[in-house]
ROLUM-147480 format. One record per residue (C-alpha): x, y, z; residue in one letter; residue number from 0. Coordinates in steps of 0.1 Angstrom, whole numbers, padded with zeros to 4 digits. Layout:
N
c1 X c2 Y c3 Z residu A num NUM;
...
END
This chain:
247
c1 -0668 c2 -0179 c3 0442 residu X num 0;
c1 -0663 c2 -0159 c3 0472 residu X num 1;
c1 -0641 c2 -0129 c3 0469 residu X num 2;
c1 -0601 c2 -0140 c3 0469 residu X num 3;
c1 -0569 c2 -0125 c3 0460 residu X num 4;
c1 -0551 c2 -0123 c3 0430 residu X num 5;
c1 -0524 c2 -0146 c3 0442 residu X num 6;
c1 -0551 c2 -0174 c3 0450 residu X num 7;
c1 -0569 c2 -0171 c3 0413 residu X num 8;
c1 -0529 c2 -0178 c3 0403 residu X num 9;
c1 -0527 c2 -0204 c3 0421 residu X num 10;
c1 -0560 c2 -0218 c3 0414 residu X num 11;
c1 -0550 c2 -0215 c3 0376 residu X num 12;
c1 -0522 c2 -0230 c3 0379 residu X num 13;
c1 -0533 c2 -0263 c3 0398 residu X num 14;
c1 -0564 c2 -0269 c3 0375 residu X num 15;
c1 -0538 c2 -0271 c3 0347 residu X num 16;
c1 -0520 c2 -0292 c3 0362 residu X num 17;
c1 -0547 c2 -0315 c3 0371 residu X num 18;
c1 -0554 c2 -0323 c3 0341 residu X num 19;
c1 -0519 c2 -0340 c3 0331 residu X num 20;
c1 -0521 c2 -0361 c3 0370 residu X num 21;
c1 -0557 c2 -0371 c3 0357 residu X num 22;
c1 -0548 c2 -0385 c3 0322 residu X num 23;
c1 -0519 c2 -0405 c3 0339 residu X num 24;
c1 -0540 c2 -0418 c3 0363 residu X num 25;
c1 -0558 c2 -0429 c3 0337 residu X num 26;
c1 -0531 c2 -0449 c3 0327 residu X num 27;
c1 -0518 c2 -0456 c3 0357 residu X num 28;
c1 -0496 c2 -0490 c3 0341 residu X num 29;
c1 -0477 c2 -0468 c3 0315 residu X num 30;
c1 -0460 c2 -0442 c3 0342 residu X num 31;
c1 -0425 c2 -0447 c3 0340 residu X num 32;
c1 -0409 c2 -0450 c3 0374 residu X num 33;
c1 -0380 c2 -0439 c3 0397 residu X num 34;
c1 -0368 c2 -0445 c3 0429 residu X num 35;
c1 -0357 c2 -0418 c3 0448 residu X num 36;
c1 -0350 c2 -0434 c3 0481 residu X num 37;
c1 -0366 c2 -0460 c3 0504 residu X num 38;
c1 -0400 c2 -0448 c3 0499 residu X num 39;
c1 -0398 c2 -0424 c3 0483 residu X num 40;
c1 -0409 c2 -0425 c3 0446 residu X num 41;
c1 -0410 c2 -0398 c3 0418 residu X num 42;
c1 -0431 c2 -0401 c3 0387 residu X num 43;
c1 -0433 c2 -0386 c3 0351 residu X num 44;
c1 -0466 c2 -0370 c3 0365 residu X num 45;
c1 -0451 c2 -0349 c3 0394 residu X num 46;
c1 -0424 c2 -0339 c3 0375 residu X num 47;
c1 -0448 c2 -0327 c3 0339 residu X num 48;
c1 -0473 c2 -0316 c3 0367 residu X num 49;
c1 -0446 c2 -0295 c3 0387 residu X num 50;
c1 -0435 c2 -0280 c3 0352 residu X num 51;
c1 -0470 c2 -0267 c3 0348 residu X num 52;
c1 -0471 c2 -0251 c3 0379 residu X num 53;
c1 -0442 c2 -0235 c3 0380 residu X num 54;
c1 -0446 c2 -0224 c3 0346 residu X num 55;
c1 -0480 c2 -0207 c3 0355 residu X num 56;
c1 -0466 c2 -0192 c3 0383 residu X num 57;
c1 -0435 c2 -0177 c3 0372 residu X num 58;
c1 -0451 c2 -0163 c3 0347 residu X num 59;
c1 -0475 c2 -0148 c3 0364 residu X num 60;
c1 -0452 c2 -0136 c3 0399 residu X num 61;
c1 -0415 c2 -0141 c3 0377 residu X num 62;
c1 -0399 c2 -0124 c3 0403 residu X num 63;
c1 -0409 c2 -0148 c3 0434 residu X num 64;
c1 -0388 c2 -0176 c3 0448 residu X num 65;
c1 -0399 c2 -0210 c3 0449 residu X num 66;
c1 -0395 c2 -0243 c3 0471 residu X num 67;
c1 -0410 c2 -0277 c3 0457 residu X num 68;
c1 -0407 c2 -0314 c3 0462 residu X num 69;
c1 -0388 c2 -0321 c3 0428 residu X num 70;
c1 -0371 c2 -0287 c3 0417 residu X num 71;
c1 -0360 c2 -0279 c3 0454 residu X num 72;
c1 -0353 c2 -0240 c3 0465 residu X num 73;
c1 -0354 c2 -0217 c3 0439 residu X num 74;
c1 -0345 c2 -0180 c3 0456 residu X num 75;
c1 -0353 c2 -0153 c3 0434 residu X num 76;
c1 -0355 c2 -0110 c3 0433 residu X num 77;
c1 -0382 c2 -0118 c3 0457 residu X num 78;
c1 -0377 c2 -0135 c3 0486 residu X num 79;
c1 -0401 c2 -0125 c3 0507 residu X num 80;
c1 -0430 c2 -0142 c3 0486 residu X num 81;
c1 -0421 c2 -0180 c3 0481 residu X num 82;
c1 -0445 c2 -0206 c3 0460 residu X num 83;
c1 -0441 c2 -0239 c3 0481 residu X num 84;
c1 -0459 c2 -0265 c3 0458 residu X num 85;
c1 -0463 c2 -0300 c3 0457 residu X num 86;
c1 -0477 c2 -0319 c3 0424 residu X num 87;
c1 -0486 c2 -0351 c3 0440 residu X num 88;
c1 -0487 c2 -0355 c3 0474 residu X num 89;
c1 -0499 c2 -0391 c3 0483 residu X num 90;
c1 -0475 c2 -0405 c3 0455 residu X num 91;
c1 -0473 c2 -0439 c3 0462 residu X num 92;
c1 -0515 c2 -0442 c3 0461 residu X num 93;
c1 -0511 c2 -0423 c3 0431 residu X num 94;
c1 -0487 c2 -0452 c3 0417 residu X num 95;
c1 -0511 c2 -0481 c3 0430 residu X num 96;
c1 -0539 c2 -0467 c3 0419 residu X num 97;
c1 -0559 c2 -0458 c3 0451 residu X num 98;
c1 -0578 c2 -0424 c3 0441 residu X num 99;
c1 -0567 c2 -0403 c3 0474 residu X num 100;
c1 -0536 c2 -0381 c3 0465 residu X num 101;
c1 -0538 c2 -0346 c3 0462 residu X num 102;
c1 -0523 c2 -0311 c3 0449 residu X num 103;
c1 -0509 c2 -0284 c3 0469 residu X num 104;
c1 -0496 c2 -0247 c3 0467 residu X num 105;
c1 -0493 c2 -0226 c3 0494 residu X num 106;
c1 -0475 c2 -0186 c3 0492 residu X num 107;
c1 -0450 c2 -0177 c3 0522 residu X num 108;
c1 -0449 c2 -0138 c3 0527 residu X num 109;
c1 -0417 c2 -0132 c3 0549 residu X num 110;
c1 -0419 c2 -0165 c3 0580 residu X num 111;
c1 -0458 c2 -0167 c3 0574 residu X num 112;
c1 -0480 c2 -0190 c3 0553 residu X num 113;
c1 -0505 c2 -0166 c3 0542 residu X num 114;
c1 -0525 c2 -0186 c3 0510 residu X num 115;
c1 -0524 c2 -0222 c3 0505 residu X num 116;
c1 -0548 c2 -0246 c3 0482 residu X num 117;
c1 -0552 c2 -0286 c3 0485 residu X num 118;
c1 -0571 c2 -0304 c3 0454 residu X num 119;
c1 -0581 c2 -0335 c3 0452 residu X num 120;
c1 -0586 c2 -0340 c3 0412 residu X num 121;
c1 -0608 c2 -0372 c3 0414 residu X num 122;
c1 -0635 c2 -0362 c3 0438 residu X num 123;
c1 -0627 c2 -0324 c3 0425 residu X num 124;
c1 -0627 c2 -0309 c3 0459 residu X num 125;
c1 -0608 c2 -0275 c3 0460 residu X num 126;
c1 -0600 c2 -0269 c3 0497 residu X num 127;
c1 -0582 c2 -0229 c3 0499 residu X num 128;
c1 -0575 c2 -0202 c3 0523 residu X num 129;
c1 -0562 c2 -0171 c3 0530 residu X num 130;
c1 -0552 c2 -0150 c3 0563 residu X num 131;
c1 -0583 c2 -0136 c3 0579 residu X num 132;
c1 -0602 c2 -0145 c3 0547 residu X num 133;
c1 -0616 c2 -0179 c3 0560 residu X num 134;
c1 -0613 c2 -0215 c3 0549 residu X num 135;
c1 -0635 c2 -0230 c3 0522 residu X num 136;
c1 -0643 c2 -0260 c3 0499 residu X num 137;
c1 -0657 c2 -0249 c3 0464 residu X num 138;
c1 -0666 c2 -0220 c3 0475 residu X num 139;
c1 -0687 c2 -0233 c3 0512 residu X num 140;
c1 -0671 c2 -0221 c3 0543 residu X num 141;
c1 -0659 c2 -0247 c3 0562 residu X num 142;
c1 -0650 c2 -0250 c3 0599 residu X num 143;
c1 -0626 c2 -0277 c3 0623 residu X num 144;
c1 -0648 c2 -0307 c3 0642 residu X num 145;
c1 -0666 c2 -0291 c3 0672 residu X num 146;
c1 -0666 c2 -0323 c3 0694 residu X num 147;
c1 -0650 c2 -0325 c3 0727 residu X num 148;
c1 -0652 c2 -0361 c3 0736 residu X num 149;
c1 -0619 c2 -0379 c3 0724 residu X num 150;
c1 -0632 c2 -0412 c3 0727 residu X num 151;
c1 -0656 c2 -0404 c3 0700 residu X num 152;
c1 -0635 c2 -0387 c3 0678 residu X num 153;
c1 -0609 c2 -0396 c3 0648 residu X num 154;
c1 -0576 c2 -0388 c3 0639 residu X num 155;
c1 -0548 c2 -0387 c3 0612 residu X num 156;
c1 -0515 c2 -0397 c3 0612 residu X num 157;
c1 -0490 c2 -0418 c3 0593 residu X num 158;
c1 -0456 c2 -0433 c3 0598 residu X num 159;
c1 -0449 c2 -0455 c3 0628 residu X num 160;
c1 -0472 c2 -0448 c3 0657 residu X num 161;
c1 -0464 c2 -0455 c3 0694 residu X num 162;
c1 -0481 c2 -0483 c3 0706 residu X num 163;
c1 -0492 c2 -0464 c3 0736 residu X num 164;
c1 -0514 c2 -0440 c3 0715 residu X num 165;
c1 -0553 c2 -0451 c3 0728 residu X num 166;
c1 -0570 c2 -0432 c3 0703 residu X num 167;
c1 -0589 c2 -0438 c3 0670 residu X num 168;
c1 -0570 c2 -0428 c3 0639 residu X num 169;
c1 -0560 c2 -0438 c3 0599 residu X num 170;
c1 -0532 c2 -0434 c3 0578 residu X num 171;
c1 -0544 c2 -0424 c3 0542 residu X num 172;
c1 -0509 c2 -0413 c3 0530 residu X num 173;
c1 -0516 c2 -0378 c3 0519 residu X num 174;
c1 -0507 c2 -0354 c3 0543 residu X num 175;
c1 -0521 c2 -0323 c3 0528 residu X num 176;
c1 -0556 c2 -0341 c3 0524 residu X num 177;
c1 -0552 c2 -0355 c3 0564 residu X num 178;
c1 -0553 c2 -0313 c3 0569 residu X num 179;
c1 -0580 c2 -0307 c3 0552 residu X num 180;
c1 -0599 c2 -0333 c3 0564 residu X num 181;
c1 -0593 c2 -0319 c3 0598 residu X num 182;
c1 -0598 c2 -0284 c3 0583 residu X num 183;
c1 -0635 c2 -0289 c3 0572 residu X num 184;
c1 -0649 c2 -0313 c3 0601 residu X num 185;
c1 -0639 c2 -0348 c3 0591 residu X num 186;
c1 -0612 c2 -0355 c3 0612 residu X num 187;
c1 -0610 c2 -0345 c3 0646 residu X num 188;
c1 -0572 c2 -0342 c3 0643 residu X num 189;
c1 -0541 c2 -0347 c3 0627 residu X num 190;
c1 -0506 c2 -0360 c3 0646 residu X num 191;
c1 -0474 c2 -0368 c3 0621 residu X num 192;
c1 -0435 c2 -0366 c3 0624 residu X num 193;
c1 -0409 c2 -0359 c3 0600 residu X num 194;
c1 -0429 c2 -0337 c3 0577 residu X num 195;
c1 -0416 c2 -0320 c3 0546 residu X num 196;
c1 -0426 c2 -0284 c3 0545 residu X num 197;
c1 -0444 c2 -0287 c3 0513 residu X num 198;
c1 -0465 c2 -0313 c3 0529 residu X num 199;
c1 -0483 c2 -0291 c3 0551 residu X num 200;
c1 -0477 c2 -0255 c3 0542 residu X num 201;
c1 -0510 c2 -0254 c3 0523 residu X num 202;
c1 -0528 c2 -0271 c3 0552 residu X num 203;
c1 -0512 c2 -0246 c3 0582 residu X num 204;
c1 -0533 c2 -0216 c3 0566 residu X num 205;
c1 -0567 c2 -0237 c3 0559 residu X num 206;
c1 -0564 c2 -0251 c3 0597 residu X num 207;
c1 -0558 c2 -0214 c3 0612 residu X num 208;
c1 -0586 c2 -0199 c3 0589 residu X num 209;
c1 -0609 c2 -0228 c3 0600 residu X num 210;
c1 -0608 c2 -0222 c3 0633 residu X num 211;
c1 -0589 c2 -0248 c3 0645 residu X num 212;
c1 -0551 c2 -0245 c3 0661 residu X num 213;
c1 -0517 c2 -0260 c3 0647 residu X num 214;
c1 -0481 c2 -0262 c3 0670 residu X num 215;
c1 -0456 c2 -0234 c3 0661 residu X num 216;
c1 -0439 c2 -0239 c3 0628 residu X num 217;
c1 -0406 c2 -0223 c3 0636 residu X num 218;
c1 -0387 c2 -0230 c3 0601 residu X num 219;
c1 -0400 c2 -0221 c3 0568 residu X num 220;
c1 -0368 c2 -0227 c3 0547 residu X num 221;
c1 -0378 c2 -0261 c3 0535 residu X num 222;
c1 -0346 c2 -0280 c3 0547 residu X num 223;
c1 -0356 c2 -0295 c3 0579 residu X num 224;
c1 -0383 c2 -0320 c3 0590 residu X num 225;
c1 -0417 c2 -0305 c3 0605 residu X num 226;
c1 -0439 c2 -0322 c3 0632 residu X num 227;
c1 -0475 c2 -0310 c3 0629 residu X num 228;
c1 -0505 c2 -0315 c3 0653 residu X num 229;
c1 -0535 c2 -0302 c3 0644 residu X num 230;
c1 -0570 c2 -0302 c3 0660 residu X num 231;
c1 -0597 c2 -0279 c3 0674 residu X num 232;
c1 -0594 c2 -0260 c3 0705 residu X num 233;
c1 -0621 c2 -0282 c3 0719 residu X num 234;
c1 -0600 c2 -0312 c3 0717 residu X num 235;
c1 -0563 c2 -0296 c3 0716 residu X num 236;
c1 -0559 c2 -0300 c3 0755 residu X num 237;
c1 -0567 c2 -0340 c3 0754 residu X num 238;
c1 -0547 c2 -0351 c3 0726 residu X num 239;
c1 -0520 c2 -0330 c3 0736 residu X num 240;
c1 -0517 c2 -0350 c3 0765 residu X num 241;
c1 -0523 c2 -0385 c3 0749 residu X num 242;
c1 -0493 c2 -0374 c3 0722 residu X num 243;
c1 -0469 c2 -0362 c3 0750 residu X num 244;
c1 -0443 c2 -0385 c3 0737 residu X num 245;
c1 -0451 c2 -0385 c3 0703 residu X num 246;
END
């Protein structure tokens, strides 16, 4: 493995642990236990053991760091500056109906600035990580944003509902941290989605900077308000930027 931080090997501990628990459940995906949290919005026994591991692994590793996360919410601490943002399963309700495409993430604010982030997939076990002006990799290859510039041949991400008026190629896969990187290691083009949760894309900001492609500002870091993300490459930034003006 190429040289990374001590933070990152935390991180990295802590999510393979965890992994473990999401793939046994999957497993036996007809005996999770269910509730509903809102409209569509679901919580399982796996995201809240697989949470528990995590945060578990980190505290004890960084106890003094403050925490956001899907289930547990903000956790400040003596250390506020550093802030684990982590989400067990995101792409839960493919994870309930048993479509293998969900994913792990955990990403480290420093002050206003994402600055390590990890996405794993557990059932294709693909380990996408970064850090600031480290690179982006999956296990352990380099990988870089799409480098085409024609739009018409090009794909994109999204989800939720999509303006009619958008002429462009794209699928929904549910999973917003895997949608980033997808479009972090060459297999999207781009990725376009409102009404984001920051532990959504936290992960995914870092691996799209450090892969050389370009994300909007991301103002707010607290985790209480919704996020719109577009991602892409330079190449293709100007052209979907115009095609999303509305979005």
């Amino acid at each position: 493995m190429n040289s990374i931080s001590a933070n990152l090997n935390i991180m990295i501990k802590a999510c393979n642990k965890a992994s473990k628990v999401i793939i046994r459940d999957f497993g036996e995906i007809e005996k999770l236990q269910v509730s509903k949290k809102g409209p569509s919005d679901f919580v399982t026994n796996s995201d809240l053991k697989a949470e528990k591991i995590i945060i578990e692994e980190l505290q004890k590793a960084r106890p003094y760091y403050s925490l956001i996360s899907e289930e547990k919410g903000i956790e400040k601490n003596k250390d506020e500056d550093h802030t684990w943002i982590i989400d067990p399963i995101d792409g839960t309700i493919n994870y309930l109906h048993g479509i293998p495409h969900f994913a792990i993430s955990i990403a480290l604010k420093f002050k206003n600035e994402i600055v390590s982030g990890l996405i794993f997939d557990p059932i294709k076990d693909e380990m996408f990580y970064a850090e600031k002006n480290n690179g982006a990799f999956l296990n352990n290859q380099r990988i870089k944003v799409s480098k085409k510039i024609n739009i018409t041949e090009s794909l994109f991400a999204t989800g939720g509902k999509i303006n009619d008026e958008i002429d462009i190629q794209f699928r929904k896969s549910g999973c917003a941290a895997l949608d980033l990187a997808y479009v972090a290691c060459g297999r999207y083009d781009g990725y376009f989605q409102n009404n984001l949760n920051l532990w959504d894309i936290a992960a995914g900001i870092v691996l799209i900077n450090e892969a050389g492609g370009q994300i909007n500002e991301i103002i707010d870091f607290s985790g209480k308000k919704k996020i719109k993300v577009i991602a892409c490459s330079s190449n293709i930034a100007p052209k979907l930027l115009k095609i999303l003006d509305n979005f």
